[in-house]
N, C-alpha and C positions, 0 to 999 in steps of 0.2 A: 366519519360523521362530524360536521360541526355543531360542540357540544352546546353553543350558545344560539344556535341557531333563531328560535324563537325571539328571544332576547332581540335578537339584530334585525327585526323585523319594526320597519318603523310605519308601515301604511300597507294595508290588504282591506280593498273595496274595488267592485265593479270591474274585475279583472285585471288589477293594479297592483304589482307587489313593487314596493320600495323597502330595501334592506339598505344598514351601515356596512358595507363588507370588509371582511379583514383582510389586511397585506398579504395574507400568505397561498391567496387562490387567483385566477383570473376567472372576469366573469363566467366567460364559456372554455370548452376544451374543443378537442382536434374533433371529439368523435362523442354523442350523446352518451354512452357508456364509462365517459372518462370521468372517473372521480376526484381528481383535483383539480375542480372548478365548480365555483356557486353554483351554476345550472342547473348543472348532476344532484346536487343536495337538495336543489328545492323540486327538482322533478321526482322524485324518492317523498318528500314530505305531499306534494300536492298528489302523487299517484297517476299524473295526465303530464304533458307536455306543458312545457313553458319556455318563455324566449327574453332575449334579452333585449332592450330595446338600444343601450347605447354598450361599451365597454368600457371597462378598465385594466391596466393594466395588471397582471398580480401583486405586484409590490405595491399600488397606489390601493391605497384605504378611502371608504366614504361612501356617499351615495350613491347606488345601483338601480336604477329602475327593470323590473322584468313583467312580462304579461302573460296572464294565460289563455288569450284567444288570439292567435296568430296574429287575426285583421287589426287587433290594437297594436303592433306592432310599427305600422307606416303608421296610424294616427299621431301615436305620441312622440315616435320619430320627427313628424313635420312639426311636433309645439315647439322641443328642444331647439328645430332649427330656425322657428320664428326670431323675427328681432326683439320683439319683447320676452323671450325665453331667457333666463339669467341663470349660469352653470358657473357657480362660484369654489377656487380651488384655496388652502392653504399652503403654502411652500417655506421651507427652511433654504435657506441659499448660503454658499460660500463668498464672502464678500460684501461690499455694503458700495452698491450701484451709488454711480452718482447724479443720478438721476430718482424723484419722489414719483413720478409715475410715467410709462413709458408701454406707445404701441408696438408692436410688433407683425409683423408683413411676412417677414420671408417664408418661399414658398417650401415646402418640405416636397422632398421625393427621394429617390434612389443617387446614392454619390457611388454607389458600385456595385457589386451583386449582391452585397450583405447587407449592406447597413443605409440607413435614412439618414438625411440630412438638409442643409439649406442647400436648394438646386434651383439654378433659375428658371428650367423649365418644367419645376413639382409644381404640385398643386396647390392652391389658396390657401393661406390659412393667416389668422388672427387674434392674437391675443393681447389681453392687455394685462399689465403689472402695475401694482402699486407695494411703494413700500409701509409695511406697517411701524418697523422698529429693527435697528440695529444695535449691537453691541459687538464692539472688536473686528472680529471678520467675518462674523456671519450673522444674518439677516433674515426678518420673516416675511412674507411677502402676501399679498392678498392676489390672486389671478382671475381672470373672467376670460373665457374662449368664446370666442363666436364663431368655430368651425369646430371642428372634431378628427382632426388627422390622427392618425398614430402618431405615438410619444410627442405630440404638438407642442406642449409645456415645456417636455424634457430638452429638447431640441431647442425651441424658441431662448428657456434661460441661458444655455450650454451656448447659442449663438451669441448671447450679452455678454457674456462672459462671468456669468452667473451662476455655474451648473449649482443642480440641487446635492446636497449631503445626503451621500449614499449612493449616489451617483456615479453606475460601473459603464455603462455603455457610453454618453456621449460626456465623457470628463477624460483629460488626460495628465496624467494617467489617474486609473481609474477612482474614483473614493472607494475608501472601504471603512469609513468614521462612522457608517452605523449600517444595520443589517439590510436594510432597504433604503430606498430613495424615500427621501421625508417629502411626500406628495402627498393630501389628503384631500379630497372631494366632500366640501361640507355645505353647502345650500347650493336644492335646484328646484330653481321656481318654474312648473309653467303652466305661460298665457291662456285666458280663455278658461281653466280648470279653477283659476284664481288659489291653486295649492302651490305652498312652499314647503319642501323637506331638508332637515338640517338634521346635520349630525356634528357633533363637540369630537375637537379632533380626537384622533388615537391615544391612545394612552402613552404608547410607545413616543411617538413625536413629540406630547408633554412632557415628556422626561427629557429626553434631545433636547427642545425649549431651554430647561429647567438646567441642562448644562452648559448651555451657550449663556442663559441670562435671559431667555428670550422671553420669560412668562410672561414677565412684566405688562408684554402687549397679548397675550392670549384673552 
């Protein structure tokens, strides 16, 4: 059971849950029965079915939107993916880009049977970066996606040559400078609902901040 569960509940109306979620679940699991994953816990609290409208990874903390009538499911799916939908992330990064702000294109898909990557003939995807503040070698970054691939972010900094701190899959070799990837999902607005949900990063990642130097700009 997550004991904060309540707690992490930042919006329940009109078949709407929006939670802060913590790094150490992924939104969904393999099998409805599977208990290390949010889903499982809020379908246990609600006593009905519930669905997740976007994902996160486990190790990425922050905004989860989930619904409890299926049909809301494609609705709010198409707000996220409208152009005035704004899904804003926080990132800690190794290095200090030299570049203030910087798009990103390349396409993500399979580089072999394991693992994602940039492939020229994956799928679209888009992100942009800015930087907030650096100190020494590492840097906080503000991100906004306008798609939603798997490990988009992860991939996209890792292609800049940027990976994030914490960083085991696409860093070589791997980070192991803090327990997860410092990834946090903190405002997602959308269109048309004219609602914004924001969560203040993790605690964990302010403290990471707080030893890089990086508070300064939180």
């Amino acid at each position: 059971m997550i004991a904060d569960l309540e707690k992490r509940i930042i919006y329940e109306k009109d078949g709407l849950l929006v939670l802060n979620k913590p790094y150490d679940l992924p939104s969904t699991g393999r099998k409805l029965d599977d208990d290390d994953c949010l889903q499982y816990w809020l379908i246990q609290r609600q006593g009905a079915m519930v669905w997740a409208v976007h994902q996160l990874d486990a190790d990425t903390s922050g905004i989860n939107l989930f619904v409890t009538e299926k049909k809301l499911v494609k609705y709010y799916k198409e707000l996220l993916e409208q152009a005035q939908a704004d899904k804003q992330y926080l990132a800690i990064v190794h290095g200090v880009p030299s570049w203030k702000q910087c798009e990103e294109h390349g396409r993500i898909g399979k580089v072999d049977a394991r693992s994602l990557g940039i492939h020229a003939e994956g799928k679209t995807a888009h992100s942009h970066f800015e930087v907030i503040g650096s100190v020494k070698d590492f840097s906080l970054i503000k991100v906004k996606i306008f798609t939603g691939r798997t490990h988009q972010i992860r991939i996209h900094l890792s292609h800049l040559g940027h990976p994030l701190v914490g960083e085991e899959w696409y860093c070589d070799p791997p980070c192991t400078a803090h327990q997860r990837q410092a990834l946090h999902c903190y405002k997602v607005h959308l269109p048309q609902t004219a609602h914004t949900f924001s969560s203040p990063l993790a605690e964990d990642l302010k403290q990471l901040a707080q030893n890089h130097g990086l508070s300064q700009y939180l």
